[in-house]
C-alpha positions in Angstrom: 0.0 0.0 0.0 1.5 3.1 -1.4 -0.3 6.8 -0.3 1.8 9.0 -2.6 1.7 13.1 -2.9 1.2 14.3 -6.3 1.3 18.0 -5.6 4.8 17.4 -5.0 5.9 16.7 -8.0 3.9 19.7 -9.8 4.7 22.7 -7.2 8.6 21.5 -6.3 11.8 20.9 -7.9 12.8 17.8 -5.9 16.3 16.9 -5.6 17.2 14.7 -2.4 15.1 12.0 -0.8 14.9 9.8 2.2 12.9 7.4 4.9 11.2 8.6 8.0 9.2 6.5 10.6 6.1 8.6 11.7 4.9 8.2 15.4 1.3 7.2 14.8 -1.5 5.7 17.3 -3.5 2.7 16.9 -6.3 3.9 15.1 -4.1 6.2 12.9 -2.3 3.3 12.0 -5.0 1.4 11.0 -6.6 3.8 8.8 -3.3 4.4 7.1 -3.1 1.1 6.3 -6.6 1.1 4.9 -5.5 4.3 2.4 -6.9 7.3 4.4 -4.4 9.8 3.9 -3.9 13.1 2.0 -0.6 14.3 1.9 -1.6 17.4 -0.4 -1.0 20.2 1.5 1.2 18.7 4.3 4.9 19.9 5.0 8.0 18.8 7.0 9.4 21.1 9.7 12.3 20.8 12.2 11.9 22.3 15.5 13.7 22.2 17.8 15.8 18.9 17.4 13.2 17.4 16.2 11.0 16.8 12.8 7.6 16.9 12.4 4.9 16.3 10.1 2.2 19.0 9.4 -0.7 19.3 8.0 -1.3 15.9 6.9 -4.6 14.3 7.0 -5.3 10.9 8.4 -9.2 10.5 8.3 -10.8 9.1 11.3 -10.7 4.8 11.0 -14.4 3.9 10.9 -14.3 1.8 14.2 -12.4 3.7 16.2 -14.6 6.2 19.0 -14.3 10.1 17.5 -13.8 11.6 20.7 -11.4 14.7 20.3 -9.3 12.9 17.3 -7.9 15.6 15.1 -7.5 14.8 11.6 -4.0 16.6 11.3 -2.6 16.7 13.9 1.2 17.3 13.8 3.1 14.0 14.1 6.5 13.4 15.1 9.1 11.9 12.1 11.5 9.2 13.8 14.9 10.0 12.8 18.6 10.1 13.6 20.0 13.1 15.4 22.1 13.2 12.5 19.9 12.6 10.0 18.0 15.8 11.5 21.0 18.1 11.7 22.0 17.4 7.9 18.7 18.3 7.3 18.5 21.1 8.8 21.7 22.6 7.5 20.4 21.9 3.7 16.7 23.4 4.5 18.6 26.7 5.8 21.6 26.7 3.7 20.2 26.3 0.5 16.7 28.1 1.1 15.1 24.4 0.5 11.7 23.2 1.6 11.3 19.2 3.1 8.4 17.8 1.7 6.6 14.3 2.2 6.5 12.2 -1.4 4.4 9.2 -0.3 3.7 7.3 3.1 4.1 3.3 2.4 4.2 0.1 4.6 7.5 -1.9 5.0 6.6 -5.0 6.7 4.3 -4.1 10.0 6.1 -0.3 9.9 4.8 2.7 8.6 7.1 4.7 6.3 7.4 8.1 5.0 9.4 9.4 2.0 9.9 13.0 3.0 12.5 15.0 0.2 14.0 18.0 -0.5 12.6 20.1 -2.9 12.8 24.0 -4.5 9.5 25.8 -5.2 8.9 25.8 -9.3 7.5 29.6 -9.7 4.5 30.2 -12.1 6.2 29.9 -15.6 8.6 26.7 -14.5 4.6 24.9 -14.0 3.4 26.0 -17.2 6.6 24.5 -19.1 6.0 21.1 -17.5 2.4 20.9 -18.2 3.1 21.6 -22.1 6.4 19.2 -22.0 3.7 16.2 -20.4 1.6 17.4 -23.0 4.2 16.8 -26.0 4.9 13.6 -24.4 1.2 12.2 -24.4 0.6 13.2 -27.7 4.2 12.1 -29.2 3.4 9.0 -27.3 -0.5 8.9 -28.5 0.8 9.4 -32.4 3.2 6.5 -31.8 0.7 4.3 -30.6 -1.6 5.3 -33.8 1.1 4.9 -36.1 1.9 0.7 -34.8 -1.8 -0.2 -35.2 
């Protein structure tokens, strides 16, 4: 099971990638696992000495009681002190923004892929829409032509 963030791709150039564990509870866990999550508009953010996951929405798991949960929350990412500090140093140094890619299983864990990635401004969008455009229609004629 796979959960993976499309936005990403669209609104960021994204250059360097790696694997967090997300500190979840039972419920949260369960309904990941099911596929209710939206990681559109969520974002990664270090404070302190620690990473955390905002924004992101984990909808309530069907049979588990409401009472005060809160679809997004912030979440604490589990990672090494020094896996922190390097990225912290990139996300001020080089004016970069951590963003989660996708939230998977591996084995009975929960996963997140959080990268690195530089905001695309207005016209850098634009340009990729009408490059995926050329490419569906180049690959569309191809198709045409074999039949």
């Amino acid at each position: 099971m796979k959960i993976t963030n499309k936005k990403a791709f669209y609104e960021y150039e994204i250059s360097d990638r790696f694997e967090a564990g997300i500190q979840l509870t039972g419920a949260e866990v369960k309904a990941v696992r099911a596929g209710h999550v939206s990681l559109s508009s969520s974002f990664v953010r270090i404070i302190g000495s620690e990473a955390y996951l905002l924004n992101a929405q984990i909808f309530l798991y069907e049979y588990a009681r409401p009472d005060g949960y809160d679809e997004k929350r912030t979440r604490k990412l589990l990672l090494h002190k020094k896996e922190i500090i390097s990225l912290k140093s990139k996300i001020e140094g080089l004016n970069l923004t951590a963003v989660p890619l996708s939230m998977y299983t591996r084995g009975h864990l929960i996963k997140l892929e959080v990268a690195l990635g530089k905001g695309k401004k207005k016209h850098e969008k634009r340009e990729a829409i009408k490059k995926k455009d050329q490419m569906r229609e180049l690959e569309r004629d191809l198709s045409d032509s074999h039949v």
